[in-house]
Backbone of each chain as ProteinMPNN parsed JSONL, in Angstrom:
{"seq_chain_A": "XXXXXXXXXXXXXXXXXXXXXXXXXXXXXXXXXXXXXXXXXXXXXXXXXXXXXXXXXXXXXXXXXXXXXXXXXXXXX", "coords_chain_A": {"N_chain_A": [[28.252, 54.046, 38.99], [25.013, 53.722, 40.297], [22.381, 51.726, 40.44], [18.782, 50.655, 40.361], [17.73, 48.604, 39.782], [17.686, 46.139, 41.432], [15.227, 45.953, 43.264], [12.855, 46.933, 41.374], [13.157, 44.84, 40.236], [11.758, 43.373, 42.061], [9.756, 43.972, 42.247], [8.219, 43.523, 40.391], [8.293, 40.688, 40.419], [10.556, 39.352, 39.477], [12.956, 37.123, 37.882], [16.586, 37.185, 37.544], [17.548, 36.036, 35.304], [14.618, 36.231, 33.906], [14.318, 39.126, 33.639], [16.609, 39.101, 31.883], [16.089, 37.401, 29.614], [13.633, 39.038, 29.096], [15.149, 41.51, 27.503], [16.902, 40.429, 25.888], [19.523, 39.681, 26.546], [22.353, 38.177, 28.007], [22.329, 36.327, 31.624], [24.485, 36.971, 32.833], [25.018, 39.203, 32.544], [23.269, 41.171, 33.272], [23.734, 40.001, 36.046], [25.894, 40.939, 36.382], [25.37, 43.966, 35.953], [23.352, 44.833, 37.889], [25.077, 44.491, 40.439], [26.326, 46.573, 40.035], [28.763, 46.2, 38.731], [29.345, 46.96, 36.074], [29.1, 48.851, 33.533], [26.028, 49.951, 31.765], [25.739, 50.219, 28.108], [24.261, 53.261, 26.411], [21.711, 51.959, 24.847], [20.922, 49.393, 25.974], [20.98, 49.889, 28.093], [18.456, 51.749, 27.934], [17.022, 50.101, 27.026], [16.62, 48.414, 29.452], [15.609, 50.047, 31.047], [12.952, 50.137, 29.861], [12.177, 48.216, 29.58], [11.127, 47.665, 32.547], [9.158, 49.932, 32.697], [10.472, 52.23, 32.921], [12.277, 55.321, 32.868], [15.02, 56.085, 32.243], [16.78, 57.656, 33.824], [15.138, 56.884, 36.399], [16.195, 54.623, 36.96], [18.898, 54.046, 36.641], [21.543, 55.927, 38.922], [23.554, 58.19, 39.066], [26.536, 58.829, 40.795], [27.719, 61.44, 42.662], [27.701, 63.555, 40.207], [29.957, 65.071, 37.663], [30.326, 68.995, 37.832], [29.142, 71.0, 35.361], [31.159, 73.835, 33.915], [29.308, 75.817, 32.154], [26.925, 75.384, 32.789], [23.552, 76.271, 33.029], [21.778, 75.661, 35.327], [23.396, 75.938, 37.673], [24.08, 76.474, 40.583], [25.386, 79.511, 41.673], [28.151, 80.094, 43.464]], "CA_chain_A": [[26.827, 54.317, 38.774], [24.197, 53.041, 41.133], [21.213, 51.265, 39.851], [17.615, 50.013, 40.946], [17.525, 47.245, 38.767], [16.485, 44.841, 42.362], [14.049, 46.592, 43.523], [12.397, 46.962, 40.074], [13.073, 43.006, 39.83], [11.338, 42.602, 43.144], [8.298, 44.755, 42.467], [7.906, 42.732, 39.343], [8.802, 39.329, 40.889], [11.394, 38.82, 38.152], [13.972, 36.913, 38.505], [17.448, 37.713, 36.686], [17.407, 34.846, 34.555], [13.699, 36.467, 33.246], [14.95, 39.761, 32.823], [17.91, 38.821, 30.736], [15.282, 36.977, 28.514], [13.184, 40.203, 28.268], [15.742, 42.395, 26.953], [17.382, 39.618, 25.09], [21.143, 39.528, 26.72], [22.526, 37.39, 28.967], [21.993, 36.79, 32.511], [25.845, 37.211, 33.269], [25.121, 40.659, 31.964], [22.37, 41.23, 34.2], [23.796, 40.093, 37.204], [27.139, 42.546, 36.658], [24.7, 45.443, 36.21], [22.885, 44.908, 38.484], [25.987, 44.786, 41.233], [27.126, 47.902, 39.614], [30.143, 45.963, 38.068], [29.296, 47.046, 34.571], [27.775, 49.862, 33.191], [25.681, 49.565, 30.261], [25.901, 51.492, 26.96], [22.695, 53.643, 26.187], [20.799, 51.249, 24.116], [20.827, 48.336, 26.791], [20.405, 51.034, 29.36], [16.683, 52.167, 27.576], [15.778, 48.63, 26.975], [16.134, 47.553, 30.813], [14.337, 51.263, 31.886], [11.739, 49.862, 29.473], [11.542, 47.083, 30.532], [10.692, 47.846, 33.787], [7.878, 50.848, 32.099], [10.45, 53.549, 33.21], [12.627, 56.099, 32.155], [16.919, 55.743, 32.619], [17.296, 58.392, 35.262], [14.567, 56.064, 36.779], [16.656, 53.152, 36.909], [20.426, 54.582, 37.059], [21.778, 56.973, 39.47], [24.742, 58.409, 38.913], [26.269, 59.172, 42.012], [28.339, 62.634, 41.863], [28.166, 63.925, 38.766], [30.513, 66.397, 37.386], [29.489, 70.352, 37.328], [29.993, 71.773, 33.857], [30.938, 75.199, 34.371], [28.443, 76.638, 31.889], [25.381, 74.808, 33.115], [22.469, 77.376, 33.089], [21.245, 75.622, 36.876], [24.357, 76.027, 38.457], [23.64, 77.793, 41.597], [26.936, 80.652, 42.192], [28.392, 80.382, 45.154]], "C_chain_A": [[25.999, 53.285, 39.548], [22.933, 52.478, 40.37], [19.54, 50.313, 40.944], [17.068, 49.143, 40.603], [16.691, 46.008, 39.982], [15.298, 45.432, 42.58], [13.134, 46.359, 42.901], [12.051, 45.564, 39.96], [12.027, 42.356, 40.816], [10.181, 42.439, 42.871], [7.697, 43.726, 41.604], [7.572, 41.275, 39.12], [9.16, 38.909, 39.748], [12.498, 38.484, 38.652], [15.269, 37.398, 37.531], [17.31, 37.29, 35.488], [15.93, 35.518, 33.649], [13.553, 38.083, 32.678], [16.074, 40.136, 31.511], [16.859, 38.19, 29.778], [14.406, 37.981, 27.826], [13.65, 41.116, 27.828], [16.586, 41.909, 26.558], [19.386, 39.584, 25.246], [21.228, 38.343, 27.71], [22.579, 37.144, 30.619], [23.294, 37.131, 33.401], [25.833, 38.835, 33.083], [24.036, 41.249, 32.961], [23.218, 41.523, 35.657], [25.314, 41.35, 37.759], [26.466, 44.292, 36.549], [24.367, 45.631, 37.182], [23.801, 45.021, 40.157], [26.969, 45.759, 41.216], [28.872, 47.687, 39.54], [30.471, 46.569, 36.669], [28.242, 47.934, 34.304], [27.416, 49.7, 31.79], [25.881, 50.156, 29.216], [24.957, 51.713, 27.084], [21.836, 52.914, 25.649], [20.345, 50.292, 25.016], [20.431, 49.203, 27.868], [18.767, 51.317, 28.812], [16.316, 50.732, 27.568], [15.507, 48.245, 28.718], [15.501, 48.668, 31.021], [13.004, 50.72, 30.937], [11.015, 48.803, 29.826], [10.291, 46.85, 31.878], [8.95, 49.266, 33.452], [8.722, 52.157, 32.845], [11.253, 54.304, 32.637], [14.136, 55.796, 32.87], [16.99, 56.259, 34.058], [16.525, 57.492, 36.664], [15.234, 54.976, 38.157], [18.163, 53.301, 37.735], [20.326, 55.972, 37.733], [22.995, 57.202, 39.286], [24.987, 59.288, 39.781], [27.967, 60.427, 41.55], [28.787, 63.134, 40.444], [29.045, 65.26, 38.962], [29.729, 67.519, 36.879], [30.16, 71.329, 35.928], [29.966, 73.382, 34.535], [29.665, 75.888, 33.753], [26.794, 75.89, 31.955], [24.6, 75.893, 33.72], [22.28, 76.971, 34.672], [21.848, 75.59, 37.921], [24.252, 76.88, 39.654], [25.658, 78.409, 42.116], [27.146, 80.438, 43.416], [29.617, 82.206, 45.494]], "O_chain_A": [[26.27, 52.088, 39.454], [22.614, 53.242, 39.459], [19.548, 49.596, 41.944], [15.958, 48.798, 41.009], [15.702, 45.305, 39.775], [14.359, 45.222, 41.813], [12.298, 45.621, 43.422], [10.938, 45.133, 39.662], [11.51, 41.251, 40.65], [9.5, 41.423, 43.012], [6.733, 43.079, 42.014], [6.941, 40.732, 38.213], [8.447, 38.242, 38.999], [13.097, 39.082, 39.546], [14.879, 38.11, 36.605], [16.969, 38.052, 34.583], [16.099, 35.299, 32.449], [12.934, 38.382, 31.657], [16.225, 41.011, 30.658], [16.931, 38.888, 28.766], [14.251, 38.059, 26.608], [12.81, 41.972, 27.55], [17.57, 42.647, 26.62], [20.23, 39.495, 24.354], [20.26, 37.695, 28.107], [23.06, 38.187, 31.062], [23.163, 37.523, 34.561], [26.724, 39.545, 33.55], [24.585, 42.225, 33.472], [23.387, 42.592, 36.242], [25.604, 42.068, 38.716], [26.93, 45.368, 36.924], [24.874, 46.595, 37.754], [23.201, 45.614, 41.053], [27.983, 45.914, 41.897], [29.811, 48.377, 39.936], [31.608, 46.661, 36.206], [27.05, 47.929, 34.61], [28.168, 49.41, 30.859], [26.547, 51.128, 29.573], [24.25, 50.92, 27.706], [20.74, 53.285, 26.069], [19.117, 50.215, 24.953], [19.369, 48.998, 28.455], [17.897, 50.943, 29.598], [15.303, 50.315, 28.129], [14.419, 47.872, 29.159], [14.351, 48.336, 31.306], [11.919, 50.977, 31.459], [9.869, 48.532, 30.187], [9.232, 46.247, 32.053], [7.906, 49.223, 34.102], [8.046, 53.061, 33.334], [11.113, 54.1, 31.431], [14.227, 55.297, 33.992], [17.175, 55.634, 35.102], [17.106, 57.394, 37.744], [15.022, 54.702, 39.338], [18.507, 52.919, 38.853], [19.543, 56.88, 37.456], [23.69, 56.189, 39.357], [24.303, 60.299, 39.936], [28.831, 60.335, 40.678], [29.855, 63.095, 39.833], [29.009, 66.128, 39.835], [28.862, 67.472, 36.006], [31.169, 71.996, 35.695], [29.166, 73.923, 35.297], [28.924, 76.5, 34.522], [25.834, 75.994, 31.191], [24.926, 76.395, 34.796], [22.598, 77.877, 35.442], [21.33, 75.326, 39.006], [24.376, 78.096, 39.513], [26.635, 77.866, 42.631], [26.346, 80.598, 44.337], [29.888, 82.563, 46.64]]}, "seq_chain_B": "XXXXXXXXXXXXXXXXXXXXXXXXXXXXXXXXXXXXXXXXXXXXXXXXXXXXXXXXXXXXXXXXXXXXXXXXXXXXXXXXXXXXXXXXXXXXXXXXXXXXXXXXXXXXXXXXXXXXXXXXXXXXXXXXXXXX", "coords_chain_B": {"N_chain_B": [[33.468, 28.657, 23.173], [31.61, 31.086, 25.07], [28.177, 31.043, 24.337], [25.61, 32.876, 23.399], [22.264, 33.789, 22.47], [21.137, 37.184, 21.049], [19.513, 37.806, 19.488], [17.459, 36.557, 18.284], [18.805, 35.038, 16.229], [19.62, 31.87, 15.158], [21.5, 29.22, 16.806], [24.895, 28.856, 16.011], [26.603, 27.143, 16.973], [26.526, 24.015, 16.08], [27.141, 24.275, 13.186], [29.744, 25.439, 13.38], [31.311, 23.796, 14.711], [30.942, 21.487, 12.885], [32.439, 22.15, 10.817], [35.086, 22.684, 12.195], [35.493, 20.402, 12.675], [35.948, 19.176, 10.361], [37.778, 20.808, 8.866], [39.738, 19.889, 10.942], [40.39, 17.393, 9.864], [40.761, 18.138, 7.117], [43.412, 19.266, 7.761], [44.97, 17.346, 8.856], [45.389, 15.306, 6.383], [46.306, 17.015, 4.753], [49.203, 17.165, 6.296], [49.804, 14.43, 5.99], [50.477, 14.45, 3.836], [52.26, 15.861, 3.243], [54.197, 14.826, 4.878], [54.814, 11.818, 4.302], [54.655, 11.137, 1.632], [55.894, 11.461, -1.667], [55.721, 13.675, -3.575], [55.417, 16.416, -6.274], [57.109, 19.761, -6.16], [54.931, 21.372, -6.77], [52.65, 20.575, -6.133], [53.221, 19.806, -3.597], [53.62, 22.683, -2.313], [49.955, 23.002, -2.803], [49.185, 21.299, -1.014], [50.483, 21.896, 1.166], [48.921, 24.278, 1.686], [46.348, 23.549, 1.778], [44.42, 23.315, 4.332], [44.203, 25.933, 4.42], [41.486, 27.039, 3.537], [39.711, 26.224, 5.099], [40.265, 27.385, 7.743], [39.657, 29.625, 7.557], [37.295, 29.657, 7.186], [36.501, 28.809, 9.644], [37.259, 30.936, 11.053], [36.055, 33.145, 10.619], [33.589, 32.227, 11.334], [33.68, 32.066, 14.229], [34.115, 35.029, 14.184], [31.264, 35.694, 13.666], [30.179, 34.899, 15.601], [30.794, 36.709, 18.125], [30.051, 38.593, 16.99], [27.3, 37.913, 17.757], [26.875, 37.965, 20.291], [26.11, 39.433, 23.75], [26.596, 43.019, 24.186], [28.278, 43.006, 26.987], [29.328, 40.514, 27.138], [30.714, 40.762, 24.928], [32.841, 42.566, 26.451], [33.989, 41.113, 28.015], [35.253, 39.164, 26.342], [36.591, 40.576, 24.367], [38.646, 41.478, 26.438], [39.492, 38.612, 27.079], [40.623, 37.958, 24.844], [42.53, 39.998, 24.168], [44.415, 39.56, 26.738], [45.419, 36.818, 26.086], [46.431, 37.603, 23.397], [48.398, 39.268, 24.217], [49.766, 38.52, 26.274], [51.125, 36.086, 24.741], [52.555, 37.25, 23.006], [54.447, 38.455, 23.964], [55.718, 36.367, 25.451], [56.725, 34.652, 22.955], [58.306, 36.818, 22.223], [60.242, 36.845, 24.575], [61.086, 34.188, 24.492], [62.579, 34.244, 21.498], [64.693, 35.692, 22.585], [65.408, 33.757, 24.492], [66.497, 31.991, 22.777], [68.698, 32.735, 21.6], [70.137, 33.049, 23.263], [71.118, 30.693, 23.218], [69.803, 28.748, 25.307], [67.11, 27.325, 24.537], [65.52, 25.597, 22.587], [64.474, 25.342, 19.073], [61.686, 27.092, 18.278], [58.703, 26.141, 18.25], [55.245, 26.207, 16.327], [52.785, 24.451, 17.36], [52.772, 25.421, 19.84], [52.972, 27.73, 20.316], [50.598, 28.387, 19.799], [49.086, 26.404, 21.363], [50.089, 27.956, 23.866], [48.673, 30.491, 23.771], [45.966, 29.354, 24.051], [45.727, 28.523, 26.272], [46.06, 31.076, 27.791], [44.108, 32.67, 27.145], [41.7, 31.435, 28.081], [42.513, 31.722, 30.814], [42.679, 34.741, 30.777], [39.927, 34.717, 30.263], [38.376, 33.865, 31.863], [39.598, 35.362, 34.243], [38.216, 38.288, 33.825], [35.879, 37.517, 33.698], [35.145, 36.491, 36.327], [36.056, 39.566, 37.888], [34.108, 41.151, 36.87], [31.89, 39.558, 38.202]], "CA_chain_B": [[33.206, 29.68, 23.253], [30.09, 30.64, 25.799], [27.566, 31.376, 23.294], [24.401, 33.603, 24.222], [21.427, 34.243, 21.813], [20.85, 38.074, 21.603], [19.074, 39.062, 18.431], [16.679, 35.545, 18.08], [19.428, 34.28, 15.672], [20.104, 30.786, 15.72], [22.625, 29.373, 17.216], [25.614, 28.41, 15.027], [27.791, 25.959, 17.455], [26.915, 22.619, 14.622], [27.849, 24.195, 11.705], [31.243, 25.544, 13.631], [31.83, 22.202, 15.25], [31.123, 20.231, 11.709], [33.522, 22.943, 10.189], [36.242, 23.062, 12.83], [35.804, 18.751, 12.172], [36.613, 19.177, 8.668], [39.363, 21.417, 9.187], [40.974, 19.019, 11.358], [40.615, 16.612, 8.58], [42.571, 18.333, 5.88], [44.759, 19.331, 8.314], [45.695, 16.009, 9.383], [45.626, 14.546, 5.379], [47.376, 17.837, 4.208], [50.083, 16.863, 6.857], [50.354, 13.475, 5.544], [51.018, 14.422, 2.649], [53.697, 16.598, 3.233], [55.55, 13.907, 5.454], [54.898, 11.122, 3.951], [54.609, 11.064, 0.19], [57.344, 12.346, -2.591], [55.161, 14.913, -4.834], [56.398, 17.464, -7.051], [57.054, 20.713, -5.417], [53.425, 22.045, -6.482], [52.045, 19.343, -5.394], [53.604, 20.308, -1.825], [52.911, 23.854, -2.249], [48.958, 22.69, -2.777], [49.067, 20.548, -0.036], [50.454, 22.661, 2.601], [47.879, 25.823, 1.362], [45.111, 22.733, 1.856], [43.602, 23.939, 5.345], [43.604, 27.556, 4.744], [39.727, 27.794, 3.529], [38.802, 25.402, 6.063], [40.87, 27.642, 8.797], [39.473, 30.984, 7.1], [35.86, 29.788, 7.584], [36.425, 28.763, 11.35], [37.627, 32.382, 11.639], [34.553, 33.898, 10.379], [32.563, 31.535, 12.253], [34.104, 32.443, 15.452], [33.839, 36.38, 14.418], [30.084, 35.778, 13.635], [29.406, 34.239, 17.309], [31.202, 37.251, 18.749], [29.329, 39.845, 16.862], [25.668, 37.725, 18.398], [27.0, 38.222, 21.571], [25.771, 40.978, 24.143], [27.637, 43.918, 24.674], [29.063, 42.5, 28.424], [30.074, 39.248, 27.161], [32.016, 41.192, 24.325], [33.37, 43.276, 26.842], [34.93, 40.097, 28.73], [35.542, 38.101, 25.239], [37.854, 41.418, 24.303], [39.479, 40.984, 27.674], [40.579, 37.19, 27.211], [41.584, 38.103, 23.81], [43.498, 40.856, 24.922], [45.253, 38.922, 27.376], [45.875, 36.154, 25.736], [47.472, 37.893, 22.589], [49.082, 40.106, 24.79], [50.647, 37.425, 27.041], [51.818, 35.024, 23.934], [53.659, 38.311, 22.158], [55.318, 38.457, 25.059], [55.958, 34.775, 25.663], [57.181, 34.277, 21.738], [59.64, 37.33, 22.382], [61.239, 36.33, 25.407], [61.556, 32.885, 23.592], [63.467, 34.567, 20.746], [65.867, 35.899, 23.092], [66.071, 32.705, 25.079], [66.954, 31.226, 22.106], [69.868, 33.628, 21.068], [70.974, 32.667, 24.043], [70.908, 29.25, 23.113], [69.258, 28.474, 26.055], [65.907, 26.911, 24.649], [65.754, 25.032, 21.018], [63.678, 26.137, 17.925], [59.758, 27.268, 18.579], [57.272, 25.092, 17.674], [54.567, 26.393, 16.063], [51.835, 24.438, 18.426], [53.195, 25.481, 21.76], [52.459, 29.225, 20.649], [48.674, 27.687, 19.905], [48.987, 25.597, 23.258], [49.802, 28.8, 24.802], [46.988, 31.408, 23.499], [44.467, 28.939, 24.03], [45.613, 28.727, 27.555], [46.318, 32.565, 28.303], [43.136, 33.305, 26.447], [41.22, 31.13, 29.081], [42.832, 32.413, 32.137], [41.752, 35.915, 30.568], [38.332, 34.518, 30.178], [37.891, 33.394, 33.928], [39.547, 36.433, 35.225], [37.442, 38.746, 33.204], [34.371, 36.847, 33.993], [35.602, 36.778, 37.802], [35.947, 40.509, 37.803], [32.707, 41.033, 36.917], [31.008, 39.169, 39.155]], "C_chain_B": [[31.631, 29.594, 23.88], [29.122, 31.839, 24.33], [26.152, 32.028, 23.715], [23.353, 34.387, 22.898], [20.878, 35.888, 22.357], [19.781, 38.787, 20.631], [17.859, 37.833, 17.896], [17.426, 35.343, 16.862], [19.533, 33.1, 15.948], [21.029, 30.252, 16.058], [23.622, 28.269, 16.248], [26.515, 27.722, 15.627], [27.732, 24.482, 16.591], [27.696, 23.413, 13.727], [29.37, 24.787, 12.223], [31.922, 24.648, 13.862], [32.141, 21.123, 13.965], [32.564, 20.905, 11.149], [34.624, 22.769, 10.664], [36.488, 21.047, 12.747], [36.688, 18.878, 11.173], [37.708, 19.495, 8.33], [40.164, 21.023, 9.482], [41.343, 17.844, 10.243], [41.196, 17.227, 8.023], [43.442, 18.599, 6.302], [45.503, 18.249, 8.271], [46.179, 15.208, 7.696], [46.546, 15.267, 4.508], [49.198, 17.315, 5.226], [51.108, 15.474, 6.688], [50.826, 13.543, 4.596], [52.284, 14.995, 2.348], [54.733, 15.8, 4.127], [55.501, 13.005, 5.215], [54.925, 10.452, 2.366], [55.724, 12.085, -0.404], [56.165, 12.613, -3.575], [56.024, 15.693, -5.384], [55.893, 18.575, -6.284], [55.905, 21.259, -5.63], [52.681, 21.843, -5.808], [51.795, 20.019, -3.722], [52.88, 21.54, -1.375], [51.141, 23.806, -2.417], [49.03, 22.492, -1.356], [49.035, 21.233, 1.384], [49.221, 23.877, 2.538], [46.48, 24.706, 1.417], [43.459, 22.983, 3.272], [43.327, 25.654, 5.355], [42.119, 27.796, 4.473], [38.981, 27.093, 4.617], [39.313, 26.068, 8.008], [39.859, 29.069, 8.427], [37.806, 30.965, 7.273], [35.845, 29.588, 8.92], [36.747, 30.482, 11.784], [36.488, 32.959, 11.764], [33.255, 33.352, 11.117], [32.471, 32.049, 13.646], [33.823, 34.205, 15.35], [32.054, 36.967, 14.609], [29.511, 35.904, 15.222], [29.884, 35.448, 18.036], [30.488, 38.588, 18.234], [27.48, 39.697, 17.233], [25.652, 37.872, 20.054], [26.288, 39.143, 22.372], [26.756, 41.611, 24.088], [28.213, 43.419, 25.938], [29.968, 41.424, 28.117], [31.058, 39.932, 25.541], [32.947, 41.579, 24.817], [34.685, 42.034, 27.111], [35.992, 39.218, 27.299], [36.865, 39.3, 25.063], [38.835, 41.294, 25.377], [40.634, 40.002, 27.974], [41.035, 37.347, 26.272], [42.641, 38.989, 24.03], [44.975, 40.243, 25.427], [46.059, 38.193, 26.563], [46.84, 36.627, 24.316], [48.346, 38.507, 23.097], [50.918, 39.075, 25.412], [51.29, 36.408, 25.795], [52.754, 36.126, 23.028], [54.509, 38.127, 22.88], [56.612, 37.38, 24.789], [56.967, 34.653, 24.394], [58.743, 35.304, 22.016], [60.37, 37.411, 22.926], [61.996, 34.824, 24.795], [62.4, 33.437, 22.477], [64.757, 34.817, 21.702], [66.801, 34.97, 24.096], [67.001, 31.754, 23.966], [68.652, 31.752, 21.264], [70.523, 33.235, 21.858], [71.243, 31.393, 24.415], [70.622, 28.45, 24.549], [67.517, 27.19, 25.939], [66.423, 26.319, 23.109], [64.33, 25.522, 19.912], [62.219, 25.988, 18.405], [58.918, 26.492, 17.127], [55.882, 25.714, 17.555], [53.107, 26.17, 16.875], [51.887, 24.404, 19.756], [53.022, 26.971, 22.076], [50.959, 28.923, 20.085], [48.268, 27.193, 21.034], [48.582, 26.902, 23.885], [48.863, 30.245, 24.459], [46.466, 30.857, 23.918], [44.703, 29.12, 25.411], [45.349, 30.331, 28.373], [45.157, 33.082, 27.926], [42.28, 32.861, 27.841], [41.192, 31.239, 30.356], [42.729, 33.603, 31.751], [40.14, 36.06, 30.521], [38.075, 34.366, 32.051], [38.698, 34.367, 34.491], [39.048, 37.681, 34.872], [35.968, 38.511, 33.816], [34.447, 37.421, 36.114], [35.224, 38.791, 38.641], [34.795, 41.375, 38.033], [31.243, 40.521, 37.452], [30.111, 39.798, 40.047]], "O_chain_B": [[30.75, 28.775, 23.619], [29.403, 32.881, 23.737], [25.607, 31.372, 24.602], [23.704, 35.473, 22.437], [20.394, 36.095, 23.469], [19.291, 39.904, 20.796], [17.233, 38.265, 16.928], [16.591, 35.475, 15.968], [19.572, 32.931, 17.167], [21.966, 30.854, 15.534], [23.246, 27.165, 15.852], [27.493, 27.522, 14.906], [28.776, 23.85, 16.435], [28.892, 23.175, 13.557], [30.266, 24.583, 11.403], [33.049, 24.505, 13.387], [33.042, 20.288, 13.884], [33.61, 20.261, 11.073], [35.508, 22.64, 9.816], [37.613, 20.547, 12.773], [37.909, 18.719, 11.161], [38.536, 18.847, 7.69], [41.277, 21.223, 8.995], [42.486, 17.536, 9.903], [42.409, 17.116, 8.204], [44.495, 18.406, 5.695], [46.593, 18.193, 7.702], [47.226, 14.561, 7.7], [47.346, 14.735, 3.739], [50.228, 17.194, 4.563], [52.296, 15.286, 6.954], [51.695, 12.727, 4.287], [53.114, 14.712, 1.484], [55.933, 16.071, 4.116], [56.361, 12.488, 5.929], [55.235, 9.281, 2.15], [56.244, 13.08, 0.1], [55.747, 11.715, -4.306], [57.22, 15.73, -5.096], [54.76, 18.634, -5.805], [55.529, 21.836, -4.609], [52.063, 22.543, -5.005], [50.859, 20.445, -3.046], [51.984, 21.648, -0.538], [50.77, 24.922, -2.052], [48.944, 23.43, -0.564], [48.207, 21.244, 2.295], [48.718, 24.236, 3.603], [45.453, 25.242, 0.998], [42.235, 22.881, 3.191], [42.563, 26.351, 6.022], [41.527, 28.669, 5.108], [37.828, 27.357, 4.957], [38.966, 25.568, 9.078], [39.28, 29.472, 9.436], [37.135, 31.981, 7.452], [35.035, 30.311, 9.5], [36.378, 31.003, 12.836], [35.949, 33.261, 12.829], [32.208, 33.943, 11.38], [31.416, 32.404, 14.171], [33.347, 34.738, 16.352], [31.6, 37.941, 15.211], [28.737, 36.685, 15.777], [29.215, 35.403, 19.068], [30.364, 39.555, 18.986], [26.623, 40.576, 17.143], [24.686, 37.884, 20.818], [25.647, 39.897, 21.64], [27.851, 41.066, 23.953], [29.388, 43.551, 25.596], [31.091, 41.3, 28.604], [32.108, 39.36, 25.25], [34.031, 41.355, 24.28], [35.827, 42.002, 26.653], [37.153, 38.82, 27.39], [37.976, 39.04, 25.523], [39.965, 40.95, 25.032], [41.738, 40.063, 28.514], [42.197, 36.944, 26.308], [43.77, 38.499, 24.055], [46.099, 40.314, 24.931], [47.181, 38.583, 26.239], [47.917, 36.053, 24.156], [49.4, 38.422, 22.466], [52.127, 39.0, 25.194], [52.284, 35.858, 26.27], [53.686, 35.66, 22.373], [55.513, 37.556, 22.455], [57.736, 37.429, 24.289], [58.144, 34.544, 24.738], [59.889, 34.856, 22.03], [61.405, 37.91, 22.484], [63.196, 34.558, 24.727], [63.421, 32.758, 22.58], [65.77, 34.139, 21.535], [67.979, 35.057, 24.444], [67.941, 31.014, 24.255], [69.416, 31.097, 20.555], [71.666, 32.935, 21.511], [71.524, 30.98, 25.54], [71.344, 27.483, 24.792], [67.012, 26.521, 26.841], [67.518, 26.575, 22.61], [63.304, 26.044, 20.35], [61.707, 24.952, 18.829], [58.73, 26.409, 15.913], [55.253, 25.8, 18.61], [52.343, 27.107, 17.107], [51.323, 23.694, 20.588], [52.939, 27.515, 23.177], [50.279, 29.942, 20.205], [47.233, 27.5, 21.626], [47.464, 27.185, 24.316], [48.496, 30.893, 25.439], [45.883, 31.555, 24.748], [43.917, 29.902, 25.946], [44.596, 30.564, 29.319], [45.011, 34.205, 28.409], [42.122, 33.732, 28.696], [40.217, 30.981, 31.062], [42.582, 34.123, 32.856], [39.393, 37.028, 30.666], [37.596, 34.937, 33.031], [38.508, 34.275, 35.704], [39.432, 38.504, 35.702], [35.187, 39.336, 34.289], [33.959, 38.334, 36.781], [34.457, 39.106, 39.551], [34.536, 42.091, 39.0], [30.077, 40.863, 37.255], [29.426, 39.121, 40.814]]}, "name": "protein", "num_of_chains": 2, "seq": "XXXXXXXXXXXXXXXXXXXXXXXXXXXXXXXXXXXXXXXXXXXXXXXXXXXXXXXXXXXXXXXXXXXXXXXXXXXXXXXXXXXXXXXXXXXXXXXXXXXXXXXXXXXXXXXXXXXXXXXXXXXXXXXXXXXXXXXXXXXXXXXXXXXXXXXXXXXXXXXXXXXXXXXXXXXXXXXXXXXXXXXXXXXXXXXXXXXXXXXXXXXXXXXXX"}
């Protein structure tokens, strides 16, 4: 899973160290997200998209997802 | 243990440190007592059962600090524990069979403590590493 966590950090001029303080973890935890060593659970995942004032999909990309077969937007081939 | 405020708890490394003091104290006076003094077998039986509440609160101390953790640094903390129990099961049961094969002489109780603490710590730093 890909993430925009710098970017976000840049726009903000935050450094890791001041994100990890605003969503109350550590900045070891930070800096493995943020190098897409470690993916977060959902709860830590909404706090950093809030962080930042945005929404998950926002933040994380998840790069090929799997196609359920019965997904209504599935285009037929 | 790396310790990381996550919930504005305070942080509990004194009262583990005074505790894990204390502990070593009755250890060390329970120990005297059992090798150096002639008691009556209750006595003994006291004596040696003298560190268990002072071992049984370091436990809980140590489970506390691991449930203030974040989720990441649990991830890694499971990791070195992992390892390290993993690697000393091991370790202890090759040692049984070295010893069948009278190859090695009777296991010592703090050499399978020696070696957790070590195997635990080389799970911690290659955990941590990992993650980088």
């Amino acid at each position: 899973m890909r993430n925009r966590i710098h970017v976000l950090r840049a726009e903000k001029e935050w450094t890791q160290a001041r994100l990890a303080e605003e969503i109350g973890v550590s900045r070891q935890a930070i800096v493995a997200i943020e190098n897409g060593k470690y993916d977060p659970a959902l709860p830590l995942a909404f706090k950093i998209a809030r962080a930042f004032g945005k929404t998950i999909e926002e933040v994380f990309l998840w790069e090929n997802p799997p196609v359920q077969k019965n997904t209504p937007w599935r285009k037929e081939t | 243990m790396h310790e990381v405020q996550t919930s504005g708890r305070r942080s509990g490394a004194p009262l583990f440190w005074t505790v894990a003091l204390v502990a070593t104290v009755i250890d060390a006076v329970s120990k005297f007592l059992l090798e150096h003094m002639e008691v009556a077998p209750p006595v003994r039986i006291a004596a040696a059962l003298l560190p268990l509440p002072g071992n049984i609160a370091l436990m809980v101390l140590i489970l506390r600090a691991i449930r203030r953790l974040d989720e990441f640094q649990q991830r890694i903390q499971l990791e070195a524990v992992a390892f390290g129990f993993l690697a000393t099961a091991i370790a202890v049961f090759v040692y049984g069979y070295l010893q069948k094969a009278l190859a090695t002489g009777p296991l010592r109780p703090w050499l399978v403590y020696l070696f957790m603490a070590v195997t635990y710590g080389i799970g911690y730093l290659a955990a941590a590493r990992r993650y980088r």
